[in-house]
BATOR-936149 format. One record per residue: residue number from 0; x, y, z of N, C-alpha, C in turn. Coordinates in nm, 4 decimals. Layout:
// BATOR-936149
+-----+----------+----------+----------+----------+----------+----------+----------+----------+----------+
: pos :       nX :       nY :       nZ :      caX :      caY :      caZ :       cX :       cY :       cZ :
+-----+----------+----------+----------+----------+----------+----------+----------+----------+----------+
: NUM :        X :        Y :        Z :        X :        Y :        Z :        X :        Y :        Z :
...
+-----+----------+----------+----------+----------+----------+----------+----------+----------+----------+
This chain:
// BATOR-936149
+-----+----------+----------+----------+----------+----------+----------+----------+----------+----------+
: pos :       nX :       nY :       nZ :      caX :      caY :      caZ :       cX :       cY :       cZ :
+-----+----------+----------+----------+----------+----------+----------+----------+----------+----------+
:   0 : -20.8565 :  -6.2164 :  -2.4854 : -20.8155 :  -6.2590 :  -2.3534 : -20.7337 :  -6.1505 :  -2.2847 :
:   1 : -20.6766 :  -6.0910 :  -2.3596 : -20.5925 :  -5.9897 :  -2.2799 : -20.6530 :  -5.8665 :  -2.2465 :
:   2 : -20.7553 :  -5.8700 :  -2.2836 : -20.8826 :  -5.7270 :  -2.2812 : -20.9077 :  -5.7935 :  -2.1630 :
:   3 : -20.9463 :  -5.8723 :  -2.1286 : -21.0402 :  -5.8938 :  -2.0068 : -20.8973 :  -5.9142 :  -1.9120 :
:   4 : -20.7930 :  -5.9306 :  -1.9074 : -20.6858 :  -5.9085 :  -1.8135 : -20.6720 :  -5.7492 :  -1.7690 :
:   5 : -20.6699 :  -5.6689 :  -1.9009 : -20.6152 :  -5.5095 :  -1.8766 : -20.7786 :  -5.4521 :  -1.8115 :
:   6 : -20.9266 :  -5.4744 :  -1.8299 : -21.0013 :  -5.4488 :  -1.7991 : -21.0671 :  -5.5047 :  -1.7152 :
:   7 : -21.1656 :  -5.4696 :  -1.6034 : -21.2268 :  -5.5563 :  -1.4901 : -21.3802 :  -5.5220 :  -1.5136 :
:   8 : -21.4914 :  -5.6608 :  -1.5991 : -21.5605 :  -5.6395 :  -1.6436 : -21.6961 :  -5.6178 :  -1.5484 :
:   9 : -21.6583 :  -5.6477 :  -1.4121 : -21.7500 :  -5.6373 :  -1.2924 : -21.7290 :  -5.4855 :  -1.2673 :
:  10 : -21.8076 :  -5.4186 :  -1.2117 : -21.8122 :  -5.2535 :  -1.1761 : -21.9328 :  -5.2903 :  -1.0182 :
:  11 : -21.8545 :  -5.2219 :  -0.8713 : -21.9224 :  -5.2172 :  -0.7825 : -21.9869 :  -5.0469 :  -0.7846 :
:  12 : -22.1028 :  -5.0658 :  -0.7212 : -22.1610 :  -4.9445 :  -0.7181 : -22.1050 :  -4.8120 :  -0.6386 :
:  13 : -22.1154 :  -4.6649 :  -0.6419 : -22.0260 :  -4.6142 :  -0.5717 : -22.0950 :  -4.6227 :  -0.3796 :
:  14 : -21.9839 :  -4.6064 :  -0.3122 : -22.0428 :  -4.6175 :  -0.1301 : -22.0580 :  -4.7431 :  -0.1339 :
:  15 : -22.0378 :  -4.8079 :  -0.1748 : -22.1582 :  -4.9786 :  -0.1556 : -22.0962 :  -5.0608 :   0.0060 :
:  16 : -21.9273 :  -5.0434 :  -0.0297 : -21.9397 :  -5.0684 :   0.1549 : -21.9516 :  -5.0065 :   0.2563 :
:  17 : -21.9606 :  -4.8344 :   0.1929 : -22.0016 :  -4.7708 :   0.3263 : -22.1726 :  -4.7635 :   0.3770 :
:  18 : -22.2458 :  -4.8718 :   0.2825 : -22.3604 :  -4.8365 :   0.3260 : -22.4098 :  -4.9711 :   0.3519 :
:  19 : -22.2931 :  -5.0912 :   0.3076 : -22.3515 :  -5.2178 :   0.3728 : -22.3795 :  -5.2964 :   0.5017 :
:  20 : -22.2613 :  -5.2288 :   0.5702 : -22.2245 :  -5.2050 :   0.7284 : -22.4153 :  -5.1838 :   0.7798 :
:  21 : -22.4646 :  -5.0729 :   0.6873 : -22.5638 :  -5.0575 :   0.7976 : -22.6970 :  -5.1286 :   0.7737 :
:  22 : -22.6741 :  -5.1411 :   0.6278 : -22.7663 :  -5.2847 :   0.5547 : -22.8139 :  -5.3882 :   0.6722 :
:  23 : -22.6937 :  -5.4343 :   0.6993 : -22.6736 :  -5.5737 :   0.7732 : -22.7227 :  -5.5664 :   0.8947 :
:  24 : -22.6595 :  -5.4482 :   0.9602 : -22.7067 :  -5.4022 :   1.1216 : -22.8976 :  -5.3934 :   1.0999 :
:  25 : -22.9436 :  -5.3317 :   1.0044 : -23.0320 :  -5.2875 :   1.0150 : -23.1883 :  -5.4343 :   0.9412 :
:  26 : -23.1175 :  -5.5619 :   0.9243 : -23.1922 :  -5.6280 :   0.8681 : -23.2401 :  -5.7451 :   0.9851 :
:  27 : -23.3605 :  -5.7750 :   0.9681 : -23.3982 :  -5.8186 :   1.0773 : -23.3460 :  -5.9912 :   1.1251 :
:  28 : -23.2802 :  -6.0452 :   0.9893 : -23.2502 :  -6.1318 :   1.0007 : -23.1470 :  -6.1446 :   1.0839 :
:  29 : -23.0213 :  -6.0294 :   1.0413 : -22.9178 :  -5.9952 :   1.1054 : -22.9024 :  -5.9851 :   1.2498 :
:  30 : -23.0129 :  -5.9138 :   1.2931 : -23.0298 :  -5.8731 :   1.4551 : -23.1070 :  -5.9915 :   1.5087 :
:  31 : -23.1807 :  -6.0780 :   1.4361 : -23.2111 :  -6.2344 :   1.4821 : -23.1344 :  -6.3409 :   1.5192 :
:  32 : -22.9939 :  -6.3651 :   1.4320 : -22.8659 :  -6.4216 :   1.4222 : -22.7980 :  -6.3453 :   1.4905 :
:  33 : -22.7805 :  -6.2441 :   1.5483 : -22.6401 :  -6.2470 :   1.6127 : -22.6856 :  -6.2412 :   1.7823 :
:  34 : -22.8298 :  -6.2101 :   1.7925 : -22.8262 :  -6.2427 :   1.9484 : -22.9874 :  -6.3962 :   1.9567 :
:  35 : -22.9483 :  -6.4788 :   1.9282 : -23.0651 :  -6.5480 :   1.9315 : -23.1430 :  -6.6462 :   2.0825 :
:  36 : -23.0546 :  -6.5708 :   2.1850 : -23.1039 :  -6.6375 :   2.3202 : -23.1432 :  -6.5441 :   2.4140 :
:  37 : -23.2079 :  -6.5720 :   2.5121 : -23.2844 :  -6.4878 :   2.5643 : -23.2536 :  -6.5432 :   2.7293 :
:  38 : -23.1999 :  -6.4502 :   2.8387 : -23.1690 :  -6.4667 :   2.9367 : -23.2863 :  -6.4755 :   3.0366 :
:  39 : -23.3770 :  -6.5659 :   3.1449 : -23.4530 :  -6.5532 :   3.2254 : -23.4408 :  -6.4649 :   3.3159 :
:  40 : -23.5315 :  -6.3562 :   3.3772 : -23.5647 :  -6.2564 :   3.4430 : -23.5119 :  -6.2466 :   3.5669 :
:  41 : -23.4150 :  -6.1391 :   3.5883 : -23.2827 :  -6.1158 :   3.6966 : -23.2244 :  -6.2215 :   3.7284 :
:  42 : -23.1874 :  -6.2834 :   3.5866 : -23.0196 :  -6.3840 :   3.6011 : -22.9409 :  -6.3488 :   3.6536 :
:  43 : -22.8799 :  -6.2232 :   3.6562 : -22.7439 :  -6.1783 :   3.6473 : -22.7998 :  -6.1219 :   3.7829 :
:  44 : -22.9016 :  -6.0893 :   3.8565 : -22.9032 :  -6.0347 :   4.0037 : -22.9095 :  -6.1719 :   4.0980 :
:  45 : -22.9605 :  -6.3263 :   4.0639 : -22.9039 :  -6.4195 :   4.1102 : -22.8131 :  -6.4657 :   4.0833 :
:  46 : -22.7396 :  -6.4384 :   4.0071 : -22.6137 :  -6.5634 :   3.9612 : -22.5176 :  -6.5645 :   4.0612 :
:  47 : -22.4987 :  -6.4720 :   4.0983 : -22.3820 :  -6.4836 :   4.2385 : -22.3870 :  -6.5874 :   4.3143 :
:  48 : -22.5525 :  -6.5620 :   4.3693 : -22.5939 :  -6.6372 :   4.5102 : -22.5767 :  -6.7868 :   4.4617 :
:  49 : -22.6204 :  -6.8283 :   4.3623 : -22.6997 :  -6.9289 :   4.2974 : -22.5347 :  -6.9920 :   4.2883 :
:  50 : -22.4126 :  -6.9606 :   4.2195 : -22.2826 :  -7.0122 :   4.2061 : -22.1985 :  -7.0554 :   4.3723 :
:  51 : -22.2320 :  -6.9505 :   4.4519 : -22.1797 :  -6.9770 :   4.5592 : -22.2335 :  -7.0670 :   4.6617 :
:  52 : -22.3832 :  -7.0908 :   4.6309 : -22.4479 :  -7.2207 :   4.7342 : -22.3923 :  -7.3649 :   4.6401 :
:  53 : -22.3928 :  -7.3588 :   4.4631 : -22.3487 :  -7.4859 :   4.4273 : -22.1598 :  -7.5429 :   4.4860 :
:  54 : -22.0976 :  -7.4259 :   4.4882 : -22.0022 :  -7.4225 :   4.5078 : -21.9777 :  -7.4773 :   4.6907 :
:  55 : -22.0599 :  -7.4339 :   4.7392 : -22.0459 :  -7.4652 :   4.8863 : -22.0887 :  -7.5734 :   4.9246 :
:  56 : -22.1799 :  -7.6342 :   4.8319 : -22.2200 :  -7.7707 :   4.8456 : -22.1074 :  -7.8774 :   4.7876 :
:  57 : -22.0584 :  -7.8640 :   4.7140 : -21.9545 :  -7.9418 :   4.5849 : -21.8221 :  -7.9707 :   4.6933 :
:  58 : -21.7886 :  -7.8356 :   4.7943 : -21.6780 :  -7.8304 :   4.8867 : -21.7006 :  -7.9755 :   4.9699 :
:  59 : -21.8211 :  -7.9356 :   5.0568 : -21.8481 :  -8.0502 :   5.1378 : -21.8588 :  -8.1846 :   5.1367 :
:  60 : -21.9264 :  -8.1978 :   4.9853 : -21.8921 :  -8.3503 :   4.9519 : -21.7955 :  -8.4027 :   4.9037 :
:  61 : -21.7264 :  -8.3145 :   4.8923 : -21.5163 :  -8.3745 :   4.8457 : -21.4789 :  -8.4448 :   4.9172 :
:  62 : -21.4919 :  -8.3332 :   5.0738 : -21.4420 :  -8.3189 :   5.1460 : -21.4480 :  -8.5228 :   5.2693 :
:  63 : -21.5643 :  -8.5020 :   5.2394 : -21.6378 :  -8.6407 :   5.3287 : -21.5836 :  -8.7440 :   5.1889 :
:  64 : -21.5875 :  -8.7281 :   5.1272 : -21.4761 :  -8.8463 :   5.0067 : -21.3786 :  -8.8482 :   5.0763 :
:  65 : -21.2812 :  -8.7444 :   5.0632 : -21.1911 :  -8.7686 :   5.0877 : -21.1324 :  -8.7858 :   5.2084 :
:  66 : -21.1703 :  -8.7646 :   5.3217 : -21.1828 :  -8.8275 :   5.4380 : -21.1982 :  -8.9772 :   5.4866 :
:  67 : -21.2809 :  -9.0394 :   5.3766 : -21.3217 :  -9.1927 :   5.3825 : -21.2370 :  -9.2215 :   5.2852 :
:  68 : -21.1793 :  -9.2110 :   5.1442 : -21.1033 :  -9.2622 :   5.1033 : -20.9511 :  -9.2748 :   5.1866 :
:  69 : -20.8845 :  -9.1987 :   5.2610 : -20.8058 :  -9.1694 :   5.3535 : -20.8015 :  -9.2743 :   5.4370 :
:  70 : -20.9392 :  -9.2850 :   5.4906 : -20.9499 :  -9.4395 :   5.6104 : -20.8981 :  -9.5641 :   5.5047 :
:  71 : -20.9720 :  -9.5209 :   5.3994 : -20.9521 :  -9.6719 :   5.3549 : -20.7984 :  -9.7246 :   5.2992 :
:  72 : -20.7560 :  -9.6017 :   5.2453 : -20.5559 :  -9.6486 :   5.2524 : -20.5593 :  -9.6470 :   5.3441 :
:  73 : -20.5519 :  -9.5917 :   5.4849 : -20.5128 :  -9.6322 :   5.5825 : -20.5109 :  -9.7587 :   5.6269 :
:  74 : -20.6157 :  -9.8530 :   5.6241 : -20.6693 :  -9.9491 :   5.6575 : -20.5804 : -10.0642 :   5.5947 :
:  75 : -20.5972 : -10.0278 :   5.4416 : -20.5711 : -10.1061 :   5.3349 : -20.3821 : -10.1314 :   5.3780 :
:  76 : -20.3164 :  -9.9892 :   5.3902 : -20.1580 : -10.0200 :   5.4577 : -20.1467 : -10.0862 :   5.5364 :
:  77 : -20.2358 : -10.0702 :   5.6813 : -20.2116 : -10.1279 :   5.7880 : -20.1847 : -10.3144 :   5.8077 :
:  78 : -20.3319 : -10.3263 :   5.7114 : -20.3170 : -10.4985 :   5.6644 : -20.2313 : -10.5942 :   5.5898 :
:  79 : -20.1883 : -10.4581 :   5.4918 : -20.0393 : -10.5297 :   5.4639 : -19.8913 : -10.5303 :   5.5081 :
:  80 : -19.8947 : -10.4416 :   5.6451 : -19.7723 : -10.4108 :   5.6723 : -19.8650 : -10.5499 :   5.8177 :
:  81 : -19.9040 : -10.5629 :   5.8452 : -19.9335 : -10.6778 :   5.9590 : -19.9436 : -10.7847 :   5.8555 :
:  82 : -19.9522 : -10.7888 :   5.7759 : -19.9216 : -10.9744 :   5.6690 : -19.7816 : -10.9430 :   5.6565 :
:  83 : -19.7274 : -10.8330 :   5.6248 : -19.6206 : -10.8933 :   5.5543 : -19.4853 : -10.8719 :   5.6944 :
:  84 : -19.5610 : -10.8676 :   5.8668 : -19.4363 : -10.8688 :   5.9207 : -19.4640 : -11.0092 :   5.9848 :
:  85 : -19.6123 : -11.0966 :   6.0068 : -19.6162 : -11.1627 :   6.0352 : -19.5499 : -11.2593 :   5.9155 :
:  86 : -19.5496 : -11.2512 :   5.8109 : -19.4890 : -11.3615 :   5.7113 : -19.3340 : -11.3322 :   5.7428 :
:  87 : -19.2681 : -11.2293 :   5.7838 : -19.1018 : -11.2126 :   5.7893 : -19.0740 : -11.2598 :   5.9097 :
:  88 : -19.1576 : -11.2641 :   6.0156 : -19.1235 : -11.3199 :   6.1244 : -19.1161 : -11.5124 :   6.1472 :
:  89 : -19.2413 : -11.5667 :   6.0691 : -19.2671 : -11.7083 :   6.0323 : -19.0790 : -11.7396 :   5.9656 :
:  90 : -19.0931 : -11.6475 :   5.8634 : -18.9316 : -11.6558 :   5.7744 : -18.8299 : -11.6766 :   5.8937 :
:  91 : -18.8089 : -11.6203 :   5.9783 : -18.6978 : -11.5385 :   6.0662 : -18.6935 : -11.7104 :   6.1602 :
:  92 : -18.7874 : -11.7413 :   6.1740 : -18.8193 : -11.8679 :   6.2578 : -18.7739 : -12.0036 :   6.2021 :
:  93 : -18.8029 : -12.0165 :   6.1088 : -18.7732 : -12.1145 :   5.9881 : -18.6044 : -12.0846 :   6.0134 :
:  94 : -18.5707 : -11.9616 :   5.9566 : -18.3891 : -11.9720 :   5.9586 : -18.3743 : -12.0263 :   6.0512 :
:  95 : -18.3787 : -11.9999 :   6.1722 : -18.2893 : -11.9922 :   6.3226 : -18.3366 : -12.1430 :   6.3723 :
:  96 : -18.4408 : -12.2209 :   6.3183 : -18.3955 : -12.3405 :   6.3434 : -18.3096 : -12.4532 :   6.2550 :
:  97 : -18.3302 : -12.3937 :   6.1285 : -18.2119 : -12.4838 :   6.0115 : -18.0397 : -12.4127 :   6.0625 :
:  98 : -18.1069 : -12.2467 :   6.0957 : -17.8949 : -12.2637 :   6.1793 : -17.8899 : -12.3746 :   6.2638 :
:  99 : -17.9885 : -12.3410 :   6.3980 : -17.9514 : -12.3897 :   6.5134 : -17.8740 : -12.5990 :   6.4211 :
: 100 : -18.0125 : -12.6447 :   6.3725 : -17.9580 : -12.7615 :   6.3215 : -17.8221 : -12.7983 :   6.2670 :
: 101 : -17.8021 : -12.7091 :   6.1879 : -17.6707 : -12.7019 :   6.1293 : -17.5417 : -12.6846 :   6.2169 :
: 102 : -17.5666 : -12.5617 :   6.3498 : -17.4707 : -12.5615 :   6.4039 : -17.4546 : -12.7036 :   6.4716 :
: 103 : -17.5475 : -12.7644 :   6.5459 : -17.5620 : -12.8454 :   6.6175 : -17.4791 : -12.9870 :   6.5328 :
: 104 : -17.5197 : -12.9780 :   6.4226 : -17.4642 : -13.0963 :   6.3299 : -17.3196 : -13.0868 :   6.3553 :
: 105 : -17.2755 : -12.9762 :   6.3068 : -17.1085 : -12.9170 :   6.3032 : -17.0018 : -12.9219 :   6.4145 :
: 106 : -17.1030 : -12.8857 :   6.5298 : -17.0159 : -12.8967 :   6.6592 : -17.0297 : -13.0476 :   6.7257 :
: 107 : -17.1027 : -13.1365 :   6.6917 : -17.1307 : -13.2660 :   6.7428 : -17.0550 : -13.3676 :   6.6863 :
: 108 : -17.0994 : -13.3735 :   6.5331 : -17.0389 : -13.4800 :   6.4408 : -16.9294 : -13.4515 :   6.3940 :
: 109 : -16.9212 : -13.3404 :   6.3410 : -16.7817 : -13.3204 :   6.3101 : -16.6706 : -13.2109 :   6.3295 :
: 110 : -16.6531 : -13.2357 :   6.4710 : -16.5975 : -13.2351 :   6.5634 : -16.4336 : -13.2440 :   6.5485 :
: 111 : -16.4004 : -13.3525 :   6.5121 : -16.3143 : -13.4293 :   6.4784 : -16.2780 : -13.4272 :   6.3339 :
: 112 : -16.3608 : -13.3899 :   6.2556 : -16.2868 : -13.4449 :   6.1097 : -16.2445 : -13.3071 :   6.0353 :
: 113 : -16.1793 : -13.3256 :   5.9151 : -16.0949 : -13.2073 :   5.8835 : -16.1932 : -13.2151 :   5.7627 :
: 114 : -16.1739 : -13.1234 :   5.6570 : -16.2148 : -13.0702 :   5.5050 : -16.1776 : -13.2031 :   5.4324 :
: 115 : -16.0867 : -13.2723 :   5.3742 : -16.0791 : -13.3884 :   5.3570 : -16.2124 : -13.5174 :   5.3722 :
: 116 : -16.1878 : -13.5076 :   5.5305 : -16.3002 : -13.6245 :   5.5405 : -16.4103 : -13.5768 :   5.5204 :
: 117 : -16.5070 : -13.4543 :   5.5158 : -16.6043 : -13.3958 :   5.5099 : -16.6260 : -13.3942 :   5.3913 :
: 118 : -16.5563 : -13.3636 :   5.2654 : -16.5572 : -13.4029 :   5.1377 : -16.5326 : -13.5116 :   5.0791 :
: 119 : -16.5371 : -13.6290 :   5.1208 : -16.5306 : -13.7726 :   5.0707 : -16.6616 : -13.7937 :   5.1258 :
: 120 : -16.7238 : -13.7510 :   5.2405 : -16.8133 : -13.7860 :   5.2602 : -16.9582 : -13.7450 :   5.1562 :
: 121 : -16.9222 : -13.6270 :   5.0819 : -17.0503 : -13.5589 :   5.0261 : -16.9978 : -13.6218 :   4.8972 :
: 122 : -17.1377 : -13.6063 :   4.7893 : -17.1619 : -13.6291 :   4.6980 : -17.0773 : -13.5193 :   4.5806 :
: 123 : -17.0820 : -13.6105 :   4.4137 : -17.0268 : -13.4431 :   4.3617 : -17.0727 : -13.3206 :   4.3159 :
: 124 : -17.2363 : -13.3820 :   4.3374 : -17.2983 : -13.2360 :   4.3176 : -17.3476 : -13.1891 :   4.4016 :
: 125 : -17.3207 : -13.1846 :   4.5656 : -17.2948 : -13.1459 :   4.6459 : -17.1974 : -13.0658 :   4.6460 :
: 126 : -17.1042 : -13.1455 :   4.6256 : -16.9809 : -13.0397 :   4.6103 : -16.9472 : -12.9073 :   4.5166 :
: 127 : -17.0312 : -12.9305 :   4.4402 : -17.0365 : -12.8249 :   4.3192 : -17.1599 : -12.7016 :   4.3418 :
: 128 : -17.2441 : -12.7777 :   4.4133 : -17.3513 : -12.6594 :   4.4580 : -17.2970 : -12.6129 :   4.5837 :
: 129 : -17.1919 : -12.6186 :   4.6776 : -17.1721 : -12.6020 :   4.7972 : -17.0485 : -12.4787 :   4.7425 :
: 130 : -16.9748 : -12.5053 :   4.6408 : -16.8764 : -12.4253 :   4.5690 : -16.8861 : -12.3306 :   4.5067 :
: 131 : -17.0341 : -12.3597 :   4.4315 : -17.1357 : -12.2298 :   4.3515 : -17.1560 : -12.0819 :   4.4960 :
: 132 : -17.2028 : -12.1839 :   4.5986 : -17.2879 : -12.1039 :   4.7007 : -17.1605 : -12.0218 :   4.7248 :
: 133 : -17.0529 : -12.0383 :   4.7606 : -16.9526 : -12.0173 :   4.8263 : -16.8661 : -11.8947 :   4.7303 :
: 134 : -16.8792 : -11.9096 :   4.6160 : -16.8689 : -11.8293 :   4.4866 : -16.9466 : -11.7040 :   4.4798 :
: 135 : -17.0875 : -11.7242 :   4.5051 : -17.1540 : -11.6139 :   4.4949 : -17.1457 : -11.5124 :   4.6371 :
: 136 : -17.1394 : -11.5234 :   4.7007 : -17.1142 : -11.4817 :   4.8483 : -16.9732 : -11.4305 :   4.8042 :
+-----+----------+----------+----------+----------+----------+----------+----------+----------+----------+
């Protein structure tokens, strides 16, 4: 075992990689495998033209996308900013007649009566939700 450690029982021939380099270059398999496609006849004298008409076409139809997608947020904002001022305005309407009521209640009926009588008059969970409200405010 130690013979075959101190000795290397394989022996390469002498030159063998300076002459495999050209082995390889020179075998037909080699030059089959490393270029195996074949370009159609003045590719490279159209390819310019041929990139710049796909390219000029590709521009234009973005372009008309994105133009119509544009309308359509537009559109799409417009309908919700007209729902949602007609719904704040319906809102705004609703308040100003439960004030008006309320004021109207306040300055009519009780008129005359103090905090006392106004609170004997309400209930006690009236009074406790009227105290909550009054709390959070």
């Amino acid at each position: 075992m130690n013979d075959l450690r101190q000795k290397n029982p394989f022996k390469i021939p002498e030159e063998y990689f300076d002459e495999l380099e050209e082995q390889f270059c020179n075998s037909e398999d080699f030059v089959s495998k490393l270029n195996p496609f074949n370009s159609p006849l003045h590719y490279f004298e159209n390819l310019e033209s041929s990139l710049l008409k796909a390219l000029d076409h590709k521009n234009t139809t973005n372009k008309k996308v994105s133009i119509r997608q544009i309308l359509q947020f537009i559109s799409v904002a417009a309908t919700i900013l007209l729902v949602s001022t007609i719904f704040l305005m319906s809102q705004e309407e609703k308040i100003d007649k439960n004030q008006a009521l309320n004021d109207f209640i306040e300055n009519y009926y009780l008129e005359d009566f103090d905090s006392y009588k106004i609170l004997s008059m309400m209930d006690e969970s009236e009074i406790d939700l009227t105290l909550n409200q009054i709390r959070k405010q």
